[in-house]
N, C-alpha and C positions, 0 to 999 in steps of 0.2 A: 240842355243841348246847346251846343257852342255853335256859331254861324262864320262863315269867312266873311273877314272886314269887305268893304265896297272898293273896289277896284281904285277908283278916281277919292277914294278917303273921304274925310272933311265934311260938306254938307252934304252929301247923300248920307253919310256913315251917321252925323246926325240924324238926318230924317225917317231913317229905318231904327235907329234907338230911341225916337220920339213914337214913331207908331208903337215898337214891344211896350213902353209904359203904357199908351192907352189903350193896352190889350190885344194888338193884335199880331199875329203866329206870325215870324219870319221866314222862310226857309228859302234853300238853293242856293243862290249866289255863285256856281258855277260857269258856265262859261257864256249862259245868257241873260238870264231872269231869276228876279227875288220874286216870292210869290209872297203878297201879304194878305193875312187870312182875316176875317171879323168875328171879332168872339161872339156877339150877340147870334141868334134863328136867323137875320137874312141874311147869311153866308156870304158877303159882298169879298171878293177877291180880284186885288189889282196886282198888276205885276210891274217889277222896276227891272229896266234896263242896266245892267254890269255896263255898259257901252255907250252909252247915250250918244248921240252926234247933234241934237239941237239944242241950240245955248240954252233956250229957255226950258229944259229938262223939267231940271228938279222945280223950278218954279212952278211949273203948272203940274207937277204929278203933287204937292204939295196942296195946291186949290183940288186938286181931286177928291184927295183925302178929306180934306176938311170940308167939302161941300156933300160928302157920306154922310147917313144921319148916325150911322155905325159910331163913328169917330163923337160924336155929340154926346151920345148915351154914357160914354165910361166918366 
């Protein structure tokens, strides 16, 4: 299943092609939020901003991800 590119492109669009490798479900991308799923039992799901308005966005939804133990595992 195919997802719509990230509004603002570039590194958001990287960092949602960096979670699908370490396994986790992208979906949505409509007119508010990506939902990203965790493959592992603790079902950990963050959502990303289509819109962001604070610079430091992708930076810290990026330390989120990787301070998951979800992301560790694959």
């Amino acid at each position: 299943m195919t997802r719509p590119r990230h509004a603002k492109g570039g590194a958001y669009e990287d960092l949602l092609r960096e979670a699908e490798r370490a396994g986790w479900t992208v979906t949505g991308g409509g007119n508010k939020h990506y939902k990203l799923k965790c493959p592992n039992s603790c079902r950990c799901i963050k959502t990303m901003s289509t819109t962001p308005s604070n610079p430091n966005y992708l930076r810290n939804m990026r330390a989120q991800l990787h301070r998951v133990t979800c992301w560790e595992d694959r």
